[in-house]
C-alpha positions, 0 to 999 in steps of 0.5 A: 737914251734916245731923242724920243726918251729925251723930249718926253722927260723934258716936256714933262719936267716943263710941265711940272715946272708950269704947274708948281709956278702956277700954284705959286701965283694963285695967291697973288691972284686971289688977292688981287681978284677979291681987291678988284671985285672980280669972280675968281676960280681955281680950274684945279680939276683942268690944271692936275689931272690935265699936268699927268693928263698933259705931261704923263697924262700925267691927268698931274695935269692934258691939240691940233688944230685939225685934231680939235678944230671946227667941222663942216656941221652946223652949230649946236642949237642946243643951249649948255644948260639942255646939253648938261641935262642931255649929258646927264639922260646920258650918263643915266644910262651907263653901267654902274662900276664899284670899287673897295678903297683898297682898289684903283680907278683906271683910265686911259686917254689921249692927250693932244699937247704942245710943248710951250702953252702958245707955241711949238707943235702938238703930239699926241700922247697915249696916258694910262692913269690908276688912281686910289680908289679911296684915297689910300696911296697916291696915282701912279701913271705911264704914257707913250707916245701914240706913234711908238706902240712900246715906248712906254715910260716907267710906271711913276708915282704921282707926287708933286712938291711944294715949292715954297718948302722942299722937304713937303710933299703935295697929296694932290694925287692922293684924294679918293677918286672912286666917287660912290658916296655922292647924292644922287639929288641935284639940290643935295649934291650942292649942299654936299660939294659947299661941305666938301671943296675939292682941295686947291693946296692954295699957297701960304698968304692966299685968301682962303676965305674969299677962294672957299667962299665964292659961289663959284666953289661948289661947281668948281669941286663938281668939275674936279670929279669928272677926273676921278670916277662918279657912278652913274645917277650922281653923275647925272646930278653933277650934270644938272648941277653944272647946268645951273652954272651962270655963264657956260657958253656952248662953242660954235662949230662942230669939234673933234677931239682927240680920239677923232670923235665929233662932239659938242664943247662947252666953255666953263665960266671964269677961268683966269687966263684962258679957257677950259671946255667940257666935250659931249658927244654930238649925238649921244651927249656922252662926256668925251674929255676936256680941252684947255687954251690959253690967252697971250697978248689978247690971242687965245690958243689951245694948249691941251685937250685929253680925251677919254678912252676908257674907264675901269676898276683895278687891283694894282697900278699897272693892271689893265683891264 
């Protein structure tokens, strides 16, 4: 095994061991939340599909300073609201894909990660994910590193164990990603993500009530989508949706994400611990990724950011198109 094949096992167990860990602290941070009288939310959408995102993208999770950094341009003037309804004239445009439930979404993304969340150097790694279109088999995933055209890792089914009882088995990577059964209206997508919540896999002891029950919820499940693949008019109704969202904030600056697009960023509301920031495209609003940061001792750094290449309908895991 060489150097290479030994430091990417390891980040990726480190990242898996972070994310069991995290799971773990949710209820305590539920619980303690609701006693303080703070808005709490989960950024599951950041945290699985950014640890195969980050470890193989694995998206089970996914910078450099000069990879996802402030330009020379001005900053936005544009408020997130109207940047969310541009992304969403935006995604009008696209070309719709279909797919059966016997069938995969394939992505592909760059991935700008760091070993430790606050410390240690970036790398930038090439993800290749395929997803369950109808939620029938669990994601499998391979990612290399962007300076080694064949180190390609072998192709891993996605499962994440539980880490309060070994002998079960998570089936976060198991959840339809083929999104074609979402309202095109942005008043009856909300009616439909209160219905339907994305699934945290909260621990034992957590307070589902006061977790599924927040008014923060449903944009909560709108985000988690973007991981998966939403056709063309519900995606512009998640955008107008996410645009009444309270409390985004577009970032000064121009940044530039992992692919080395410039774009707009625009950081999500009421994420415990740090930051999670949609990226759009500068000039045609086009969502490009995600980025993620963490805050220790009062300084917040950038932990991961994936950008996202491409997006497909497959057969099998491993085909490309």
């Amino acid at each position: 095994m060489n150097k290479i094949e030994q430091s990417t096992e390891g980040f990726e167990e480190q990242l898996l061991r972070d994310l069991s860990a995290h799971v773990a602290r949710r209820a305590e941070v539920a619980s303690a939340t609701r006693a303080a009288g703070f808005r709490t939310r989960f950024p599951r959408g950041w945290r699985l599909a950014g640890a195969f995102g980050l470890a193989v993208v694995l998206t089970a999770g996914a910078l450099a300073v000069q990879a996802v950094g402030v330009g020379d341009k001005p900053p936005p003037t544009a408020t997130a609201s109207e940047i969310f309804r541009m992304a969403a004239d935006a995604a009008r445009q696209q070309p719709e894909l279909t797919a059966r439930p016997d069938q995969y979404v394939f992505t592909e993304s760059l991935a700008r990660v760091r070993d430790m969340p606050a410390s240690g150097p970036y790398r930038t790694i090439r993800n290749q994910l395929w997803q369950s279109a109808g939620g029938v088999a669990y994601s499998q995933g391979r990612y290399r590193p962007e300076t080694d055209p064949n180190g390609w890792s072998t192709l891993t089914e996605l499962r994440l164990n539980d880490p309060g009882d070994p002998e079960k088995e998570l089936d976060a990577f198991q959840a339809p990603a083929y999104h074609g059964d979402l309202p095109t209206d942005p008043d009856e997508l909300l009616r439909y993500l209160r219905e339907h919540p994305v699934d945290l896999h909260l621990p034992e002891g957590a307070d589902e009530e006061a977790v599924y029950g927040d008014e923060s919820m449903p944009y909560t499940t709108a985000r988690s989508m973007l991981n998966g693949y939403v056709p063309p008019r519900a995606l512009a109704a998640l955008f107008e949706l996410l645009a009444r969202e309270p409390g985004a904030v577009v970032i000064s600056g121009d940044v530039v994400d992992a692919a080395g697009r410039h774009g707009v960023a625009i950081r999500m509301p009421g994420v415990i611990g740090g930051n999670d920031d949609l990226l759009f495209d500068r000039d045609t609003h086009v969502y490009l990724g995600r980025r993620g940061s963490v805050i220790r001792d009062g300084k917040e750094s950038v932990h991961a950011a994936v950008a996202l290449l491409r997006t497909a309908i497959v057969d099998r895991p491993g085909q490309l198109p």
